[in-house]
Structure formats: structure tokens, C-alpha cells
C-alpha positions as CSV (number, residue, x, y, z in Angstrom):
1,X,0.0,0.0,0.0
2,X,1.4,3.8,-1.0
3,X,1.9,6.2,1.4
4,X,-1.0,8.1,0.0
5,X,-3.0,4.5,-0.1
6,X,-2.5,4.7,4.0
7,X,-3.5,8.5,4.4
8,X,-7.0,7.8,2.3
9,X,-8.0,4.5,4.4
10,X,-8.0,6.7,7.1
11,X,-10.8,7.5,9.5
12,X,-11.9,11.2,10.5
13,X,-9.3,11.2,13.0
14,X,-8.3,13.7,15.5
15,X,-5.7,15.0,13.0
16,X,-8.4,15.6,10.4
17,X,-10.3,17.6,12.9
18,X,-7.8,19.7,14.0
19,X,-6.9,20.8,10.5
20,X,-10.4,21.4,9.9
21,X,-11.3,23.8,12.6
22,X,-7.8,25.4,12.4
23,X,-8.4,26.4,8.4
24,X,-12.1,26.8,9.4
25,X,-11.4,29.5,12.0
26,X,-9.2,31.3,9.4
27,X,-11.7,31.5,7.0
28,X,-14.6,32.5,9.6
29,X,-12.0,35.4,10.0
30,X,-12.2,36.0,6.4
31,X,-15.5,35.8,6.3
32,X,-16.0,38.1,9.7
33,X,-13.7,40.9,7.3
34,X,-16.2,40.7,4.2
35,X,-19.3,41.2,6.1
36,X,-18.1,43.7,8.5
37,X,-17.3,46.0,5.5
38,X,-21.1,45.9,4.0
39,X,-22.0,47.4,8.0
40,X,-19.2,49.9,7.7
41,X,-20.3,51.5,3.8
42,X,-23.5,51.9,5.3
43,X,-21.6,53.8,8.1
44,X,-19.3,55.3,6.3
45,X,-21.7,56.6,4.0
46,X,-23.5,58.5,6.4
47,X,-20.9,59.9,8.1
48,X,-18.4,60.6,5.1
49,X,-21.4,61.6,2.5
50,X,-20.2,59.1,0.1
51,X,-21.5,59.3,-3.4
52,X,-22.5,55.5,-4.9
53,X,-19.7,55.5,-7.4
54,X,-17.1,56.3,-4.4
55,X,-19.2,53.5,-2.2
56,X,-18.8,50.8,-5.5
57,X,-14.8,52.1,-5.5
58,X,-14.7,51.0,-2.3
59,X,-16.2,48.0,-2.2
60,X,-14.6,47.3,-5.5
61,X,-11.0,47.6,-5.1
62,X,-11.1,45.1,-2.1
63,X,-12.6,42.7,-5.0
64,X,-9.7,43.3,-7.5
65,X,-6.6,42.2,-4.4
66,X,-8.8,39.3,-4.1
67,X,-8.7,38.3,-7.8
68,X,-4.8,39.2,-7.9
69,X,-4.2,36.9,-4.3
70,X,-6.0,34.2,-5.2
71,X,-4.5,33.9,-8.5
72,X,-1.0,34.6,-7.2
73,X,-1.7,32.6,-3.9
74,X,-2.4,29.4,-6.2
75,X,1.0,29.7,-7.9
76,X,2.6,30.0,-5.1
77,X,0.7,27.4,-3.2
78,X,2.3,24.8,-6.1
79,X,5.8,26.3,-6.0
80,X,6.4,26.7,-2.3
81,X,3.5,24.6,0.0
82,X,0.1,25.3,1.1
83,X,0.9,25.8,4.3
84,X,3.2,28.7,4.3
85,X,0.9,31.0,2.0
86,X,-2.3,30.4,4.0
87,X,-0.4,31.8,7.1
88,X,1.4,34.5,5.0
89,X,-2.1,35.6,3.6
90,X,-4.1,35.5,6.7
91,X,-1.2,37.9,8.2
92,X,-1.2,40.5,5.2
93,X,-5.0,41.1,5.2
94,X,-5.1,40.8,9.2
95,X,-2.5,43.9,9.6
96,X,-4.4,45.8,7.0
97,X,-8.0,45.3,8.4
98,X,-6.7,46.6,11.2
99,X,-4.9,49.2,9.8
100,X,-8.0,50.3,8.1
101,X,-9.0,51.6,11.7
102,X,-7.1,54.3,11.7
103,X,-7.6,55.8,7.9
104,X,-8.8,60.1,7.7
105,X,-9.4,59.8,3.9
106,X,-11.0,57.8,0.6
107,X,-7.8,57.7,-0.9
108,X,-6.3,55.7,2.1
109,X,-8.9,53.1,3.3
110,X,-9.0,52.5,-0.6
111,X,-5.4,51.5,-0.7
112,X,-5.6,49.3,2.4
113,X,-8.7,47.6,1.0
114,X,-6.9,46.3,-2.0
115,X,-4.3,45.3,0.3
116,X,-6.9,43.1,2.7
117,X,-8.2,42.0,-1.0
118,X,-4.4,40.5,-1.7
119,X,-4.8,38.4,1.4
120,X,-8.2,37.2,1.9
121,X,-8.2,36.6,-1.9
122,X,-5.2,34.4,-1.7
123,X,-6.2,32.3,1.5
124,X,-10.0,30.5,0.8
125,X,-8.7,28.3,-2.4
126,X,-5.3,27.6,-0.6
127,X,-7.3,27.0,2.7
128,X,-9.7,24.4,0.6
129,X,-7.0,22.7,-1.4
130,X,-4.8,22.0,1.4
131,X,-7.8,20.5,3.5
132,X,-9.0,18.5,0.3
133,X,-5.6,16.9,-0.2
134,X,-5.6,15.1,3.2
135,X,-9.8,14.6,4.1
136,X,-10.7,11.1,3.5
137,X,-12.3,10.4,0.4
138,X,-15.6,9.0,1.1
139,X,-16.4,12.2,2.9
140,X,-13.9,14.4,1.1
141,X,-16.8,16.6,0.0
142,X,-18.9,17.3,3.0
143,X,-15.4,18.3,4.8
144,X,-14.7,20.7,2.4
145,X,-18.7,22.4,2.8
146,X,-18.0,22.0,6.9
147,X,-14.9,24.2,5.9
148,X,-16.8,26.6,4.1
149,X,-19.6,26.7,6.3
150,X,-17.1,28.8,8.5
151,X,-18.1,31.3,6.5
152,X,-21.6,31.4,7.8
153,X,-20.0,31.7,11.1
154,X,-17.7,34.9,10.4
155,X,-20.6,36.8,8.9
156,X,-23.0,36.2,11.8
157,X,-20.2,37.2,13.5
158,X,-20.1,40.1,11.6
159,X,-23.7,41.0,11.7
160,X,-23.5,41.0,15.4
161,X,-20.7,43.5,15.3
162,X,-22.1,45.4,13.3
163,X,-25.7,45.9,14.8
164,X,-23.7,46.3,18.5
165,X,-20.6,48.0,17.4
166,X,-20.6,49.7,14.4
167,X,-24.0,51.7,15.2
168,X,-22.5,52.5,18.7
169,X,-21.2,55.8,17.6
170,X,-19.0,57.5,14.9
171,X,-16.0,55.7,15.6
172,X,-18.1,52.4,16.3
173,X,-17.1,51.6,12.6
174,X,-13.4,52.1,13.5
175,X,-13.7,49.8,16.6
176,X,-15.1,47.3,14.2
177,X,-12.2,46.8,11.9
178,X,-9.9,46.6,14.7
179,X,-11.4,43.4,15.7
180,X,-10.7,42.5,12.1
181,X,-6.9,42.3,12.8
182,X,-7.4,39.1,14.7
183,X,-6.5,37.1,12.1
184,X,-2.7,38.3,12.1
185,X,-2.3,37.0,15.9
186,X,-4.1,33.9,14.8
187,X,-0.9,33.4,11.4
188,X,1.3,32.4,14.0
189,X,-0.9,29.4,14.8
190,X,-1.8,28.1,11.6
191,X,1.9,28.1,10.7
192,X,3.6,26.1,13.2
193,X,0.8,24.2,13.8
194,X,-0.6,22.5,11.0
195,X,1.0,20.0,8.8
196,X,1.7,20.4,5.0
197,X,0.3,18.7,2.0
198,X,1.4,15.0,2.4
199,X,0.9,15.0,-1.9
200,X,3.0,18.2,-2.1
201,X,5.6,17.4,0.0
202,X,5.7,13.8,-1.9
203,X,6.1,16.0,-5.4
204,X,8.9,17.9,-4.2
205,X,10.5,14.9,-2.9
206,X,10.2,15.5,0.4
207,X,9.2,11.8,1.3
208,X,10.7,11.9,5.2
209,X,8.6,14.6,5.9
210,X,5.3,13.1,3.7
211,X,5.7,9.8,6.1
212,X,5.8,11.3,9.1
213,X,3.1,13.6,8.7
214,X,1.1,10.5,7.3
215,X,2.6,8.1,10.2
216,X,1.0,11.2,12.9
217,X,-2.2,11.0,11.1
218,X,-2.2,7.1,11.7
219,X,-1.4,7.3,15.1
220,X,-4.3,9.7,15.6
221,X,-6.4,7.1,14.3
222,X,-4.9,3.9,16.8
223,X,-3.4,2.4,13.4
224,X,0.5,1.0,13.5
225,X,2.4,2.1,10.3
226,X,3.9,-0.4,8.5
227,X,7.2,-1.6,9.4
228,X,9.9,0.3,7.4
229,X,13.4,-2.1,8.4
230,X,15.6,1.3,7.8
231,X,13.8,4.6,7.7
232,X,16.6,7.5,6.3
233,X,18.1,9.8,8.6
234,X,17.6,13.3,8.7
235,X,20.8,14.3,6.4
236,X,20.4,11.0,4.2
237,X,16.6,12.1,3.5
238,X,17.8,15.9,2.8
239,X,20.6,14.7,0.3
240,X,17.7,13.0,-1.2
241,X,15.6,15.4,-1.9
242,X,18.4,17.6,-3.8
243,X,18.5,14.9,-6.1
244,X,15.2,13.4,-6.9
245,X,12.9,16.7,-6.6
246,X,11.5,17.4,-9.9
247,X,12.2,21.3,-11.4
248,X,9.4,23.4,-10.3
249,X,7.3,23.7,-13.0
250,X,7.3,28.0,-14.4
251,X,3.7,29.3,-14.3
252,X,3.3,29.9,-17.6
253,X,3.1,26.5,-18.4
254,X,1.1,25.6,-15.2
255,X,-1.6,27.9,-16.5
256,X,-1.1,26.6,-20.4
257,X,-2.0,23.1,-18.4
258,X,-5.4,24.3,-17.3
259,X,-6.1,25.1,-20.9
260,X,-4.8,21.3,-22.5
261,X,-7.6,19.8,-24.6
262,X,-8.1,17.1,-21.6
263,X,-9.2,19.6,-19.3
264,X,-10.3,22.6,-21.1
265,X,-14.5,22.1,-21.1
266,X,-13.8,21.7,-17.3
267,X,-12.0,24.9,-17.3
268,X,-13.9,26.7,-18.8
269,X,-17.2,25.5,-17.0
270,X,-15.6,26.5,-13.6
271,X,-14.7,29.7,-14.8
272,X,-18.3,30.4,-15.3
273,X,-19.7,29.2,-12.2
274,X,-17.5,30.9,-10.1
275,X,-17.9,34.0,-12.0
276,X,-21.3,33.9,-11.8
277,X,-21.6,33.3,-8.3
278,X,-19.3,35.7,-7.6
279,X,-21.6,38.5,-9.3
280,X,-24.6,37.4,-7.6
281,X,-23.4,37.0,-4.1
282,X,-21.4,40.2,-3.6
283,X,-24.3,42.2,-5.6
284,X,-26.6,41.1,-3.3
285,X,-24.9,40.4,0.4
286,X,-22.5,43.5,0.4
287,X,-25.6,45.6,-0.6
288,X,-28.1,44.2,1.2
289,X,-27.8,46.2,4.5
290,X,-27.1,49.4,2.2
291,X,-29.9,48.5,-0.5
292,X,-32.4,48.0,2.8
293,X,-31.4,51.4,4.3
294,X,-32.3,53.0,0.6
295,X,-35.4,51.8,0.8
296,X,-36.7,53.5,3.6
297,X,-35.9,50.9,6.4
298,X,-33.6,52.8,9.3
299,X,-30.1,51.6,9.8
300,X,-31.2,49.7,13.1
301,X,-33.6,48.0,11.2
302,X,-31.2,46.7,8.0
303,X,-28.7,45.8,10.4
304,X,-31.3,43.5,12.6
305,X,-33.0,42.3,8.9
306,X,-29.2,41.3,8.0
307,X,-28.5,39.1,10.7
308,X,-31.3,37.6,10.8
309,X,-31.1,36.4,7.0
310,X,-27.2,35.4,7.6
311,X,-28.1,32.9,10.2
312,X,-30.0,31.0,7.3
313,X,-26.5,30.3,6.1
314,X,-25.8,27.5,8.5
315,X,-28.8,24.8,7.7
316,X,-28.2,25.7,3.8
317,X,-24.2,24.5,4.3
318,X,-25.9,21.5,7.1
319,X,-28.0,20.6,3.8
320,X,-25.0,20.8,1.2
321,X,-22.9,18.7,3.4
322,X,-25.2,15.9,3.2
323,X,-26.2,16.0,-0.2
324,X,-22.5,17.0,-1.8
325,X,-22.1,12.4,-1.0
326,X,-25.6,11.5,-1.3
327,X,-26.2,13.4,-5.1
328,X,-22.9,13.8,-5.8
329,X,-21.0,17.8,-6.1
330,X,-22.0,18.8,-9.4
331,X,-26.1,18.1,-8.8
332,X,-26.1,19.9,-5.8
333,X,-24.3,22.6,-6.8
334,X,-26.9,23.3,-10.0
335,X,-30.1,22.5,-7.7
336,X,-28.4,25.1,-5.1
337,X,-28.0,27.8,-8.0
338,X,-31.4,26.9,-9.4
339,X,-32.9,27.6,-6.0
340,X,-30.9,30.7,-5.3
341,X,-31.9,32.2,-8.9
342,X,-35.9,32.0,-7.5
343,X,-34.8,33.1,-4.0
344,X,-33.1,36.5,-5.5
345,X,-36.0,37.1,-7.8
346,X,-38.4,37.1,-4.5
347,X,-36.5,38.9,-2.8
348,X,-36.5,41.6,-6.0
349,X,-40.4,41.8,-5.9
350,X,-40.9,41.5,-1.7
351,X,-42.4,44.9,-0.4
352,X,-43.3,43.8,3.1
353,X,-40.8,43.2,6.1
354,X,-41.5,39.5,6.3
355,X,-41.7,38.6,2.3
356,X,-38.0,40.3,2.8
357,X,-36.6,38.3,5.6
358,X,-38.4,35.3,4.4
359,X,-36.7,35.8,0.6
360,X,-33.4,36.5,2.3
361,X,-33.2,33.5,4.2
362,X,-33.8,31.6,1.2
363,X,-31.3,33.1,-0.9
364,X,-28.8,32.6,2.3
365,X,-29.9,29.1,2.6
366,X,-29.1,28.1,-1.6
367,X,-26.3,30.7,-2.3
368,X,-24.1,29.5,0.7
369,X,-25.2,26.0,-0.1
370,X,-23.9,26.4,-3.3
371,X,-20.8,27.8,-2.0
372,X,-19.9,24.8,-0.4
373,X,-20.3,22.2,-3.1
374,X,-18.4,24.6,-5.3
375,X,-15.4,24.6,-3.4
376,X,-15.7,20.8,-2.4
377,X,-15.9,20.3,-6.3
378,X,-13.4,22.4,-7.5
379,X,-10.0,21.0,-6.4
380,X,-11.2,17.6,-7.1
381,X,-10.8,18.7,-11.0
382,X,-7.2,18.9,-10.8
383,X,-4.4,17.0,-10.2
384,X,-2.0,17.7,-7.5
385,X,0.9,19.7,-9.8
386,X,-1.6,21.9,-10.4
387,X,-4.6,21.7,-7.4
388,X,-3.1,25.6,-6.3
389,X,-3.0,26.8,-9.7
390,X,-6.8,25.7,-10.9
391,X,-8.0,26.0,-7.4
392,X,-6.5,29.7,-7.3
393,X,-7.4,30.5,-11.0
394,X,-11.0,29.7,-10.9
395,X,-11.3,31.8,-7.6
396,X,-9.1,34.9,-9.6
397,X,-11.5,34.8,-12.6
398,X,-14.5,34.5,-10.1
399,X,-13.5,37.9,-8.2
400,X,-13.7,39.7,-11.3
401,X,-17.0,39.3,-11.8
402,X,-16.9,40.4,-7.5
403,X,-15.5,43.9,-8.7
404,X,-18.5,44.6,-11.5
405,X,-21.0,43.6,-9.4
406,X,-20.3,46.0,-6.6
407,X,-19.9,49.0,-9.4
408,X,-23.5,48.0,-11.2
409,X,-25.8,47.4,-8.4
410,X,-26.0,51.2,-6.5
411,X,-26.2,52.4,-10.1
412,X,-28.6,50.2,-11.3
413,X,-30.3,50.0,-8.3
414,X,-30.9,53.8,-8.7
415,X,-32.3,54.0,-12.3
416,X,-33.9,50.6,-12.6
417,X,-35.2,49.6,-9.1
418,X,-34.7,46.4,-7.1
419,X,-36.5,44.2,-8.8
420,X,-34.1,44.4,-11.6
421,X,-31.5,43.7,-9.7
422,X,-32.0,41.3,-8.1
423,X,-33.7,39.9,-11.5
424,X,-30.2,40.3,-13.1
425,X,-28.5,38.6,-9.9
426,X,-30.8,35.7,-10.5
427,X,-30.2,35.2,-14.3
428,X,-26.1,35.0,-13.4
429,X,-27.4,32.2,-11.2
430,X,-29.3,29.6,-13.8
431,X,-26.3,30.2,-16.0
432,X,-24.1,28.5,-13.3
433,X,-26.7,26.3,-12.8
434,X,-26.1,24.8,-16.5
435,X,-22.3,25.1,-16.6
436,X,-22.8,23.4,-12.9
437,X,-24.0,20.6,-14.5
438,X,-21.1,20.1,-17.0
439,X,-18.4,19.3,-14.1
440,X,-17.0,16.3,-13.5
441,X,-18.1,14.7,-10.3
442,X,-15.3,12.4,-8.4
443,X,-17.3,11.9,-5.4
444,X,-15.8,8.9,-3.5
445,X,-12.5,8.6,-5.3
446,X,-9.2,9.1,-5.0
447,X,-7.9,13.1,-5.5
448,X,-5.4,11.9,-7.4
449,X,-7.2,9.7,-9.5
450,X,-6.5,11.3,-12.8
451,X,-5.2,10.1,-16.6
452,X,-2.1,12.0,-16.2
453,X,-0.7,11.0,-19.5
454,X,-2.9,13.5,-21.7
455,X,-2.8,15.9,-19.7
456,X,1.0,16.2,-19.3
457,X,2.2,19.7,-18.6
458,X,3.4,21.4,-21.8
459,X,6.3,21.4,-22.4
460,X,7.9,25.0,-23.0
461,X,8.0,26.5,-26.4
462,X,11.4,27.7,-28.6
């Protein structure tokens, strides 16, 4: 039996769960950053007399880092582990948040937005691949959906910030982002305390340090390793390495890889879904305390509306969970879509308080649904030289669409109304829904289960 034959027989250990909660808490962190900004435009608008297009700016540019780190962060989470960019990230955009605090002007909290974008951009696909590579397979995908439903859990702990901090006063907006920095105390954690990709460190030859990380997930489990009669020392095992690492592969050709005739239609149908989602969920849940307060509800009231529809997230990730192994990713992900695409058109046409909070929580229960089984599914489609890289990618070409929306919907908001929006929102959600369907589903098998051979890397041109 491989090595990686002995990590995927494995139980949910302790291991497993420790790794799960300590990427989990890093994206609830994440997640805690994003929602706190859609309470602080509302504040800031009233205090700074933003116009919409400086509002979309700012909401914006936080949206473009994010497509640059996580396309960056993948690269680098190929090249140099997963490990060591998911606590690099979590620092950057954790010193920044908090930095945020203390800005006068636009022209500065638009700066330290993009920089927060960089790191929280970079971190979620890194976070998910590095989690994916080592969960069992049998339940690979409803580990990945508990992972993102930390999400859930940082924007309900955002909503409660913002209704009891960032309403508190003129600087209660201020106060808010400092609690934001958390996340660069909690980079010291997640780097010297969680292990790194036993299939990454076995690509770059590091095979002592892939056993024992492997033999520590065994004993978690009450599982003897198999005898090895002469394991290499330390300086043996290094000499190794030096000589039977392959070259790193350059990124150009990484990215050429995610484009090779094998794997192109899969490409190109993730691209779409996460673009799609992208544009719906950040039109509607950044706006939604804003779009609330526009239309005649008082700040106390969006905020209170807000967390009520965000704690619909956690049954619609409880329900993904379970069905991402009992209908497989790709059909759960397209059902999820389908239902978010009627949520957002309900909550376009509600008029009353309770036809909004009742279309909310729908669209909180499918969109974050979907959420999960898209990140369970995606770095199942690629194989380990390139998990970062088309994990990363797909995230990058996502946040673009995370950049537009933010820009379009005060505008359109303005000179079309709410139902069109959220009309628009809910069209960009069937066509995931149909490029959903076009993904490969490898629910029960091995990550690395791939035909390698047509799908070789390119090799560079003259």
C-alpha cells in the first residue's frame, strides 16, 4: 500500500479535525472581514457623505486584491506549499483590516482595502485545497462544505458587530475593523501548527517529511504504520531530496495546463460558475444592509434584517454537506443555484418586512449552499501539480465578476429599481446552474485519481 493509499484508508481522525477547525477558524475570519465591510459602507456613508460610485470604488478595489491573491496565492501554493501561503495571507490582510481603523481619507482606506483583498483573496482556495488533499475520500466533500460553512460563522459574527458595534457611535465603525486584525495573531498558529500537504511534500521529494506527517495522522487514528526495516536519517533524507525533486514547474506553463484539450471544457465551466456566483453573491450580500437602508428601512432596522437572513446560512451549508455524498458535487451545486436564482427574484419583488426576511433567508440558505459544493468540487478537477494553480485560478477569474458587481448594483439599483436587480443577480445564477452541470463529479474517489498522460504539462516552447 502507498503512502498516500495509508492517508485515504484513514478514518476522521483527531488529526483531520484539528486541521479542519484550524483552516475553518481562518476563513470564519475572512468571512468576519467581508461582512463587516457591508456594515461599515453603510456607516461610512452616512458619516463621510459618500456618493454611490465612491461607495462601488470601495467596495470594489477590495474585490480586484482578491482576484490578484488568489491567483497569485495558487502559484505560489504549487511552487512553495500550502501551508506557508495560507499563514502569509491570513497575516497580510489581518495587519491591513486593522490598519483600516485608523484611515482620515478615501484615498487611504482604498489603498488598504486592496491590500486586505491580496490576502483574503489568496487564502480561501489555498485553505480548501490543502484541506482537500488530506480529508478522506468518502467524505472528502462534505469536509470541504464543513470548511466553508465557517463562512456562515464569520458573517453572523459580523452581523453582530455590526448591529452592537458599528451603530454604537461615529467611531463604532473604527472599533469594528480593529477586531478584524485578529486574524494576524491567529498566522502564528496556523503556521507552526498545522501539517503540510502530504501529496505536495511527496512531489517535491520531500518523502521523510510526507511519512511522518502521514505516520501522525495514523497514530491519531490507533493504526500501527507499516514496518519500514531502515527509515533514512535526517541528512540522508535531505541529500535526497536535492536529487530526486522534480524542477518546479514555471507558471506559464502551469496555466497553459489548465487550458490542455483534456481539461479545457472543465476549465472553462468552472470559470463560469465561479464568475457567476461571484456577481450574484457580492451584488446582493454587500448591498443588502445598504440596499435595505435606501429603501426606507432605518439603519437599526437593516442591520437586525441582516443578521437575521445570515443565520439562514448554516442549515443551507448543514443541507449541502449531506447531499455533496448523497447526489454527488456537481447536482447539488446546480439545484443550489437553481434555488438561489428563485430566491433573488423574491426577494426583488418583496415589499413587506416578512416577504424580505423570508426571501433572504432563502437566498442565504441556496447561495451558501452552493458555496460549499463549489469549493468541495473544484480542487477535485485537478491533479496535485496543479490543485493551487486551478484552485486559485477559478477563484481569480470568479473575483472579477466580484468587482463589476459592486460597481452595477447602486447604479442600477438607482435608475432601474430592485427588482431588476436582483432579476439580473438571479439570471447569473441559472447560468451557473447549466455550466454546474457540465463538471466532473469524483465523489468517492481518490484526489489523485487522474489520466495523467494526456494531460501532461506542456512542455515550454522555442
Amino acid at each position: 500500500m502507498t503512502r498516500l493509499d495509508r492517508l485515504d484508508a484513514l478514518p476522521f481522525t483527531r488529526e483531520h479535525r484539528k486541521l479542519l477547525y484550524g483552516s475553518g477558524v481562518g476563513w470564519a475570519l475572512d468571512a468576519m472581514d467581508v461582512g463587516l465591510f457591508s456594515f461599515v459602507i453603510v456607516a461610512l456613508t452616512q458619516q463621510w457623505k459618500l456618493e454611490s460610485g465612491e461607495q462601488g470604488i470601495i467596495a470594489s478595489v477590495g474585490f480586484l486584491g482578491m482576484a490578484i491573491g488568489a491567483s497569485v496565492g495558487g502559484l505560489l501554493a504549487d511552487r512553495f506549499g500550502r501551508r506557508q501561503v495560507f499563514a502569509i495571507t491570513l497575516l497580510i490582510f489581518g495587519l491591513a483590516t486593522g490598519a483600516s481603523a485608523l484611515v482620515w481619507s478615501v484615498g487611504a482606506l482604498i489603498a488598504l482595502r486592496f491590500l486586505v483583498g491580496l490576502g483574503l483573496g489568496a487564502e480561501l482556495p489555498v485553505a480548501s485545497t490543502l484541506v482537500s488533499e488530506f480529508a478522506p475520500p468518502r467524505i472528502r466533500g462534505r469536509i470541504i462544505v464543513l470548511l466553508e460553512a465557517f463562512w456562515a460563522v464569520g458573517w453572523i459574527a459580523a452581523a453582530v458587530i455590526g448591529y452592537f458595534v458599528v451603530k454604537a457611535g461615529d467611531d463604532g465603525w473604527r472599533w469594528a475593523l480593529l477586531i478584524g486584525a485578529v486574524p494576524a495573531i491567529y498566522a502564528a498558529v496556523i503556521r507552526f501548527g498545522m501539517p503540510e500537504s502530504v501529496r505536495f511534500l511527496q512531489s517535491r521529494g520531500k518523502n521523510l517529511q510526507a511519512e511522518n506527517t502521514v505516520r501522525r495522522f495514523e497514530r491519531s487514528a490507533g493504526i500501527d504504520a507499516p514496518h519500514l526495516n531502515a527509515l533514512p536519517t535526517a541528512a540522508e533524507s535531505d541529500a535526497a531530496e536535492t536529487t530526486t525533486v522534480e524542477p518546479a514547474v514555471p507558471a506559464r506553463e502551469r496555466l497553459a495546463a489548465l487550458f490542455a484539450p483534456v481539461r479545457r471544457g472543465q476549465t472553462i465551466a468552472l470559470w463560469t460558475v465561479w464568475f457567476c456566483v461571484n456577481f450574484s453573491y457580492y451584488g446582493a450580500f454587500v448591498w443588502i444592509p445598504t440596499l435595505l437602508v435606501n429603501s426606507g428601512f432605518s439603519l437599526v432596522q437593516s442591520f437586525t434584517y441582516t443578521l437575521i437572513i445570515t443565520l439562514a446560512q448554516l442549515p443551507g451549508y448543514a443541507a449541502s454537506a449531506y447531499l455533496v455524498e448523497k447526489w454527488g458535487r456537481n447536482r447539488t451545486l446546480a439545484i443550489f443555484l437553481i434555488g438561489s436564482a428563485i430566491a433573488a427574484t423574491l426577494f426583488g419583488l418583496a415589499t413587506v418586512e416578512w416577504q424580505i426576511i423570508a426571501a433572504g433567508m432563502l437566498l442565504s440558505f441556496f447561495n451558501l449552499g452552493a458555496w460549499g459544493a463549489l469549493y468541495a468540487i473544484t480542487p477535485e478537477l485537478y491533479p496535485t501539480k496543479l490543485r493551487g494553480t486551478g484552485a486559485g485560478w477559478a477563484a481569480g477569474f470568479g473575483r472579477i465578476a466580484s468587482i463589476i458587481a459592486p460597481l452595477i448594483v447602486p447604479t442600477l439599483a438607482k435608475t432601474a429599481g430592485l427588482p431588476t436587480v436582483f432579476i439580473v443577480l438571479a439570471t447569473a445564477f441559472v447560468i451557473a446552474a447549466i455550466a454546474a452541470f457540465q463538471l466532473h463529479d469524483r465523489r468517492g474517489q481518490s484526489i489523485d485519481d487522474f489520466a495523467e498522460e494526456p494531460a501532461q504539462v506542456p512542455a515550454p516552447t522555442a
